[in-house]
KOLGULUM-763532 format. One record per residue (C-alpha): residue in three letters; x, y, z. Coordinates in steps of 0.25 Angstrom, whole numbers, padded with zeros to 4 digits, always signed. Last residue first. Layout:
ALAXYZ...
! end
This chain:
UNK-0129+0198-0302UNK-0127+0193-0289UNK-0123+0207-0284UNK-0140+0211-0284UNK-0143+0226-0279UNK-0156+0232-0274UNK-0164+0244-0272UNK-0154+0253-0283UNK-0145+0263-0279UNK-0146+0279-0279UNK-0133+0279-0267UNK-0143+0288-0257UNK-0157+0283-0263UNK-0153+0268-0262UNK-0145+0270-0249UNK-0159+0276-0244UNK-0167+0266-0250UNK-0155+0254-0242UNK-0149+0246-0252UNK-0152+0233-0255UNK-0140+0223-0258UNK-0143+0209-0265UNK-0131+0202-0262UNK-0131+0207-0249UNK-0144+0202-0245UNK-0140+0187-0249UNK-0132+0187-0234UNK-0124+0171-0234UNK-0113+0176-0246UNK-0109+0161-0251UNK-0097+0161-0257UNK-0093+0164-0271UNK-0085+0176-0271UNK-0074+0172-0260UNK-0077+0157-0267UNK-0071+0160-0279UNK-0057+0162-0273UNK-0055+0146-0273UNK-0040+0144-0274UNK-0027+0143-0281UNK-0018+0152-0272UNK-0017+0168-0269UNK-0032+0169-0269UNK-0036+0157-0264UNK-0028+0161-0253UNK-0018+0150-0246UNK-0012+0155-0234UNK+0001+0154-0240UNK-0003+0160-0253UNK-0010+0172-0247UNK+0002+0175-0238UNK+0014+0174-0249UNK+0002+0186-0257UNK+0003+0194-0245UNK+0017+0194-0244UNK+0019+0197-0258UNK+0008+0206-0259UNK+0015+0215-0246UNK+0029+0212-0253UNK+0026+0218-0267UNK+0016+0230-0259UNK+0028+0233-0251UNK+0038+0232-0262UNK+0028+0243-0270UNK+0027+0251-0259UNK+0035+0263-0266UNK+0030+0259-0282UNK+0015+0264-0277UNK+0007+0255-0282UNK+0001+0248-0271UNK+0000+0260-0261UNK-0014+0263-0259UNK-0016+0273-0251UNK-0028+0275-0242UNK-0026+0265-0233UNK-0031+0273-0218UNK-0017+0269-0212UNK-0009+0276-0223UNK+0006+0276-0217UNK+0005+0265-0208UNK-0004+0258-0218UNK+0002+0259-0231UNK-0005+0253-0239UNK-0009+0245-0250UNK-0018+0240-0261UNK-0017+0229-0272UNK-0027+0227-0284UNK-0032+0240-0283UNK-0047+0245-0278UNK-0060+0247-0283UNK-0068+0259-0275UNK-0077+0258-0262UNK-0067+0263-0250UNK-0058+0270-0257UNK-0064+0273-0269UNK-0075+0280-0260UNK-0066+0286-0251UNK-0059+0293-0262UNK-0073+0297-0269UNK-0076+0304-0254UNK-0069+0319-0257UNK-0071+0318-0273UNK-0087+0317-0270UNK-0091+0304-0280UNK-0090+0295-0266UNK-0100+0303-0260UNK-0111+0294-0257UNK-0103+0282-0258UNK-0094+0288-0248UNK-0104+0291-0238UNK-0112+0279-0239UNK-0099+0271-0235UNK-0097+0280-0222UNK-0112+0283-0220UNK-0115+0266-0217UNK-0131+0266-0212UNK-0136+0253-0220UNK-0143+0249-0231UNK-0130+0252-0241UNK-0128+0236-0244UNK-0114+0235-0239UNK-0116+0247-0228UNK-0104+0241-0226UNK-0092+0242-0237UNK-0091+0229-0244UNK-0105+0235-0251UNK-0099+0246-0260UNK-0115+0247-0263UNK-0114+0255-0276UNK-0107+0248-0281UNK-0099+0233-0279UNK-0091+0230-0265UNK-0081+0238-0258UNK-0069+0232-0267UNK-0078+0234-0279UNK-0070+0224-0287UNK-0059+0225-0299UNK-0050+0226-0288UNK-0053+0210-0287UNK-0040+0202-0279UNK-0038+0215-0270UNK-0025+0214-0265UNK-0023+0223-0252UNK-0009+0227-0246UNK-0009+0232-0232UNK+0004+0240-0226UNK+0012+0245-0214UNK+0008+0233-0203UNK+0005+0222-0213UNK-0007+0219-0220UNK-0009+0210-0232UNK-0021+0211-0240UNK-0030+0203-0249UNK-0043+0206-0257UNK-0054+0197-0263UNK-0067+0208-0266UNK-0079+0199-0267UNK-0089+0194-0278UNK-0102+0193-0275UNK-0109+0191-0287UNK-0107+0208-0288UNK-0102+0213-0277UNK-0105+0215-0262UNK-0107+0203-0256UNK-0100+0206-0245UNK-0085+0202-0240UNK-0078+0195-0251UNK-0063+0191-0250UNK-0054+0198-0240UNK-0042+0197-0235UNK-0030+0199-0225UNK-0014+0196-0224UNK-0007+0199-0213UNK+0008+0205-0213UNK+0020+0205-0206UNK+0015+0197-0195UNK+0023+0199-0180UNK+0033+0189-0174UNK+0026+0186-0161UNK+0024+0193-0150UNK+0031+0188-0137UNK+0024+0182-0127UNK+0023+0186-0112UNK+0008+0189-0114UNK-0001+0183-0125UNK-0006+0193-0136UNK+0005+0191-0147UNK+0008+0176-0147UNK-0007+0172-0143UNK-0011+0178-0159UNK-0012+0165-0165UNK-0010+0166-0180UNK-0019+0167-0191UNK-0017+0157-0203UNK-0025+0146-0198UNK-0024+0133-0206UNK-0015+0126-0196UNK-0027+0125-0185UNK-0023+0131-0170UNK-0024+0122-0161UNK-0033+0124-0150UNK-0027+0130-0135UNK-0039+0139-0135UNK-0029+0152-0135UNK-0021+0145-0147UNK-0036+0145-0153UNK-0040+0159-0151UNK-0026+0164-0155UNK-0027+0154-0168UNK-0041+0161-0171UNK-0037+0175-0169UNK-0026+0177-0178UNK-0036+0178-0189UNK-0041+0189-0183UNK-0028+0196-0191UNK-0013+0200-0184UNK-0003+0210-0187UNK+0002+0211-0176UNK+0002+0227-0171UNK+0001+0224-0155UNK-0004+0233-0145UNK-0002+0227-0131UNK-0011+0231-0119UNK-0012+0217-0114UNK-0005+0204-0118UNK-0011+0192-0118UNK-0014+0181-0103UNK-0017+0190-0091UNK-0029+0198-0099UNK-0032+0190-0112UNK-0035+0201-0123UNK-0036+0202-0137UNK-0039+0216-0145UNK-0041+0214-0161UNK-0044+0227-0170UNK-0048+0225-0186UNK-0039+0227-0197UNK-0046+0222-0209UNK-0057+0231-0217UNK-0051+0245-0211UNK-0036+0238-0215UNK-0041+0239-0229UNK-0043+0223-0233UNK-0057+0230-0236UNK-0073+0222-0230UNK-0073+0232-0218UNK-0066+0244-0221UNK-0062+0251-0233UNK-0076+0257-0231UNK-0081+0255-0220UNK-0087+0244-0210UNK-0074+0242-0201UNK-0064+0231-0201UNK-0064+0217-0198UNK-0066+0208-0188UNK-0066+0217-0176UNK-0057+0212-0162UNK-0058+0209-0148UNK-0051+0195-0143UNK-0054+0191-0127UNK-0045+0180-0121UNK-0053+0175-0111UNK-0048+0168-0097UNK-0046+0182-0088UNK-0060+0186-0094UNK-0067+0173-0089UNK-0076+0177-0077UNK-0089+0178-0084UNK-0090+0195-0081UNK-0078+0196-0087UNK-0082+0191-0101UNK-0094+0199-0098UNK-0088+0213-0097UNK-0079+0209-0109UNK-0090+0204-0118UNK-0097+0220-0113UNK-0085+0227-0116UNK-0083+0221-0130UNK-0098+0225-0133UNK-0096+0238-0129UNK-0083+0240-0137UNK-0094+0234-0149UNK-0101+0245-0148UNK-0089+0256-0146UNK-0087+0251-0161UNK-0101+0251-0167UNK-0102+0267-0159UNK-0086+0268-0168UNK-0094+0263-0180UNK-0106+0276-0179UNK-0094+0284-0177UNK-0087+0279-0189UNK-0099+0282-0198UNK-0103+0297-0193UNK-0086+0299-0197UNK-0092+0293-0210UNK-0103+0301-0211UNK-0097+0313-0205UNK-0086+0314-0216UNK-0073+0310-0216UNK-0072+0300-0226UNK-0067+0287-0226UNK-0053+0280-0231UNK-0044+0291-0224UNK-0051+0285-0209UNK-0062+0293-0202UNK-0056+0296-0187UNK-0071+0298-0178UNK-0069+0313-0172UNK-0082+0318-0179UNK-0091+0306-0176UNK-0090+0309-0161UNK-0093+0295-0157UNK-0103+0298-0144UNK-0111+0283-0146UNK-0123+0294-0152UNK-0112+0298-0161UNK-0107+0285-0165UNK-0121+0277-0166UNK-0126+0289-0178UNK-0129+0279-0188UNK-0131+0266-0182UNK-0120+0256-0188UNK-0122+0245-0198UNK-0112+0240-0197UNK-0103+0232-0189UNK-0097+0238-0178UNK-0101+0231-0170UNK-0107+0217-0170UNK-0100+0210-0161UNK-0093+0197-0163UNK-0092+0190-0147UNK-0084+0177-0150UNK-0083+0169-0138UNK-0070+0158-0136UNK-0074+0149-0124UNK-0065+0142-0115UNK-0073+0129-0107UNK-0075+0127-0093UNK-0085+0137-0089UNK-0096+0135-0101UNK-0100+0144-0109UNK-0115+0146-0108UNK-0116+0160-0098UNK-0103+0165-0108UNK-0109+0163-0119UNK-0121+0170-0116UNK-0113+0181-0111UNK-0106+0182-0124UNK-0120+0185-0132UNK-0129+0178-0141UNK-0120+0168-0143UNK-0117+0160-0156UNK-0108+0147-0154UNK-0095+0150-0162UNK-0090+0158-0173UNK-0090+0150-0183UNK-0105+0152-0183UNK-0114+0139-0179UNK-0117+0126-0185UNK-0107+0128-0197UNK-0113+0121-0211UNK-0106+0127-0220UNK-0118+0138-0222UNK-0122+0139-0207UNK-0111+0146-0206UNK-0115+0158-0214UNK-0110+0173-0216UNK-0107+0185-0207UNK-0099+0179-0201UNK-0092+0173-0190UNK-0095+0179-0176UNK-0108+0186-0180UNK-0114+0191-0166UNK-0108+0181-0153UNK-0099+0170-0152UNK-0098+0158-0146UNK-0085+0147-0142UNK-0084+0136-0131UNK-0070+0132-0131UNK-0067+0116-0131UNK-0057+0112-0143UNK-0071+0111-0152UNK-0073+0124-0147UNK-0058+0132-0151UNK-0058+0126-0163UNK-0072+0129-0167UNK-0071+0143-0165UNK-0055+0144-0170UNK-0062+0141-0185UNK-0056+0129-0193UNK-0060+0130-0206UNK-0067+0121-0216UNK-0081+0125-0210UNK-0080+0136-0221UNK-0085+0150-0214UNK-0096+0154-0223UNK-0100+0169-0231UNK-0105+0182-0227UNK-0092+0188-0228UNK-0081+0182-0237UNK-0068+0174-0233UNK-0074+0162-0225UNK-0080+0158-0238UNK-0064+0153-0241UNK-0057+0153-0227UNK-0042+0153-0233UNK-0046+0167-0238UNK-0049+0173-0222UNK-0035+0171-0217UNK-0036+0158-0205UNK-0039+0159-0192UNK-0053+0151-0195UNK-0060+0161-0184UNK-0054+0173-0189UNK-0053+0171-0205UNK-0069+0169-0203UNK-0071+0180-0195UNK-0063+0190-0205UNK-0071+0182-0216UNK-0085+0185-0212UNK-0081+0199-0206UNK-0075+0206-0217UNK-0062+0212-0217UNK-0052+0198-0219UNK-0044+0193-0213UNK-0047+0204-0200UNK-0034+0212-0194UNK-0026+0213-0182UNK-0015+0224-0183UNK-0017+0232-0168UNK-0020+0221-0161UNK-0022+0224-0146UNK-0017+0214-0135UNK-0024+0215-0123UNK-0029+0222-0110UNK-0029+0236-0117UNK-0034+0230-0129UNK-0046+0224-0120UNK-0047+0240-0115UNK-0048+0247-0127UNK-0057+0237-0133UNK-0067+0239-0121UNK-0066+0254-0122UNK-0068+0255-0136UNK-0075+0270-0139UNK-0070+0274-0154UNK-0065+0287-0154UNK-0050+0288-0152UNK-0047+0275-0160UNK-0034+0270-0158UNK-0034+0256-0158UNK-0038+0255-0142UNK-0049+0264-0146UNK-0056+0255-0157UNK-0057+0260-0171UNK-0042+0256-0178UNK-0046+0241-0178UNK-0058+0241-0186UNK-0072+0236-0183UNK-0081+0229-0192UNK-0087+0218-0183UNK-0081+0217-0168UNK-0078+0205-0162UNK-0076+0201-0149UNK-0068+0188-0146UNK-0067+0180-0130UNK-0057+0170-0132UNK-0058+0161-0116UNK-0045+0156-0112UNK-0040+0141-0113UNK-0037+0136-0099UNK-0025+0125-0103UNK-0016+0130-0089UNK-0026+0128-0081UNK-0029+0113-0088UNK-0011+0111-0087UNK-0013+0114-0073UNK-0025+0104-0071UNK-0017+0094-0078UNK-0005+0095-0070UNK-0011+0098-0056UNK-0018+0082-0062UNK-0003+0077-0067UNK+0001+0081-0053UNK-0011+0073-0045UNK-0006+0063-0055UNK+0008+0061-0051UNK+0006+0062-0034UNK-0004+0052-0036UNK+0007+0043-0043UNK+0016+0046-0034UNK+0007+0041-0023UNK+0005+0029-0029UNK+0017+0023-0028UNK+0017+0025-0012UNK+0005+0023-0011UNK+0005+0009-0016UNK+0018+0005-0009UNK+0010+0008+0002UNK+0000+0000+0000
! end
């Protein structure tokens, strides 16, 4: 008996460490909460901790404060189906075939971070559109790639359940158009001290315009606010990583729908108190793209080969150094709305880095803004909505002091664009043949064009292009555009058009 205990008392002594062990190595394996808040058509350069003397965004000034700020983080593509899509698939937006056009499918072929990060044990919901606009129902998806829909994040946070992560998508609505006309001054936006940038007039119309988007702004700030308050209010801030950013630029012209850096560059905030940096400022170039591998490095997941984006824990972790940084990143777009005749898109290119963006536009022969008179890439797209800055320009655009503003923003454009952006941040000039950046623009194409091979574009390689201008559209009222009486009076235009014939 003795002997007994005496051998099996090392053995006991053995296990009960392998048990501290385990339960150690569990502490240890926590997976933190991802906590996302989305605007919709917001760019970077109009939130106060960017700069923005006007704009009211308390709640974004303070989450920057407590974490890392992106000073260079841009959309794949500036238009929401395909920016979300490129997003959650971690992957540049022309390897996603439909995924690449507004109002289209998510292909089932793709592996998104949501369904990676639940079928290895996180709960994951969203709230508003999440991906799209488009259709999941069409391939067959039982819900939107975006997660379980919630009708708000305290009501995924009274379901969740205790033990498990979660990832929660909260994808506001603002500042999407339409806006209510006169919501800036009545929010106490002094219309008359709003910046209007070199590509828009400076009229009260459009400074009215801005005004009305800064009250959408200070909207969403709310919003943010009120998610924090009740992520705090659950008891699990400390253990969420909490990601603010826009998924593409704003609702203008030259904006939203334009590899201009209004359509792509969008702002991104991500904090993690105790665990990421605080109160840096970083000039990365990095895209939402990035976002996936981060959210599934942080869920301990492996990250699938195909994704292109990068993990972004090297730069906002403490006691890390920042990684080498990209020289360059390279962005997209196919078709946004249905806005030409049969449907046909406007295929473009760019490549960014921090002093210069090229564009290559595949069809120049094209209306870049979409076929007249409705110019409908840029939003009011089927004139039956309030939108003063576009109606403005139309409106004027024979008058010598508008008709730059009108070109432009609406006119056809050159094969190959670029700029200078430390020295023209607004893109006004269009350096591509001028012999003194012509080594630039040779090594900017060339670069780009390396990138597009590598990553495998049907535009650079043998591939299926067609289907940019063939996939389904699931919103037949924009094919069939009817304008408002009173835009009908204003612009004398017919009670109906018809771009499938």
């Amino acid at each position: 008996m003795k002997k007994s205990a005496k051998f099996l008392l090392p053995l006991y002594l053995m296990l009960v460490s392998l048990m501290a062990c385990n339960g150690e190595k569990k502490e240890t394996a926590k997976r933190p909460n991802i906590l996302m808040i989305m605007s919709d058509n917001q760019s970077w350069n109009h939130v106060g901790a960017y700069g923005d003397s006007i704009v009211r965004t308390p709640n974004m000034d303070k989450l920057a404060k407590e974490g890392v700020q992106f000073e260079n983080a841009f959309c794949s593509s500036p238009s929401c189906t395909p920016a979300r899509a490129a997003m959650l698939a971690g992957q540049d937006t022309w390897r996603l075939r439909e995924g690449s056009n507004l109002w289209s499918i998510m292909p089932t072929q793709y592996k998104i971070y949501t369904d990676l990060l639940e079928s290895d044990g996180y709960q994951v919901g969203f709230q508003g559109k999440g991906w799209g606009p488009g259709s999941f129902e069409a391939n067959g998806r039982k819900h939107n790639p975006a997660g379980h829909p919630f009708n708000s994040f305290s009501d995924f946070l009274q379901v969740k359940k205790n033990n498990q992560p979660w990832c929660y998508w909260i994808s506001s609505h603002e500042p999407h158009r339409p806006y209510s006309v006169g919501s800036g001054t009545k929010a106490g936006i002094d219309s008359n001290r709003v910046k209007v940038p070199g590509y828009l007039p400076n009229v009260p119309a459009v400074r009215g315009d801005i005004a009305d988007y800064y009250a959408a702004i200070e909207q969403f700030d709310r919003e943010l606010g009120q998610a924090l308050a009740e992520l705090k209010k659950s008891g699990e801030l400390e253990n969420t990583v909490i990601v603010v950013c826009s998924d593409n630029g704003w609702q203008m012209p030259r904006g939203l729908a334009n590899l201009y850096d209004f359509g792509t560059h969008v702002p991104l905030i991500i904090s993690w108190p105790g665990k990421f940096k605080q109160g840096l400022i970083t000039d990365h170039l990095v895209t939402l793209n990035d976002l996936a591998p981060t959210f599934l490095e942080l869920g301990k997941v492996a990250i699938p080969k195909e994704m292109t984006g990068k993990s972004l824990l090297p730069i906002v972790q403490k006691d890390t150094e920042a990684p080498n940084q990209r020289e360059f990143v390279v962005l997209g777009r196919e078709r946004h709305a249905f806005v030409r005749q049969y449907g046909l898109g406007y295929p473009g290119r760019a490549i960014r880095t921090k002093d210069f963006l090229l564009i290559k536009n595949y069809e120049s022969n094209r209306w870049p803004a979409g076929d007249p008179p409705f110019y409908g890439d840029i939003d009011p797209y089927m004139l039956n909505w309030p939108g003063e800055t576009k109606y403005y320009i139309m409106e004027h655009k024979d008058d010598p002091k508008v008709k730059r503003f009108f070109d432009l923003g609406m006119g056809k454009r050159p094969e190959i664009e670029l700029f200078d952006i430390k020295n023209d941040p607004d893109e006004l000039r269009n350096l591509a043949n001028e012999p003194k950046y012509a080594a630039i623009k040779a090594d900017l194409l060339k670069k780009m064009d390396n990138y597009l091979i590598q990553t495998q574009d049907p535009r650079s390689v043998a591939g299926d292009t067609k289907v940019w201008d063939t996939a389904p559209y699931f919103s037949e009222v924009d094919k069939k555009p009817k304008p408002s009486k009173e835009m009908q009076k204003r612009f004398k235009l017919d009670t109906a058009y018809d771009y499938l014939k």
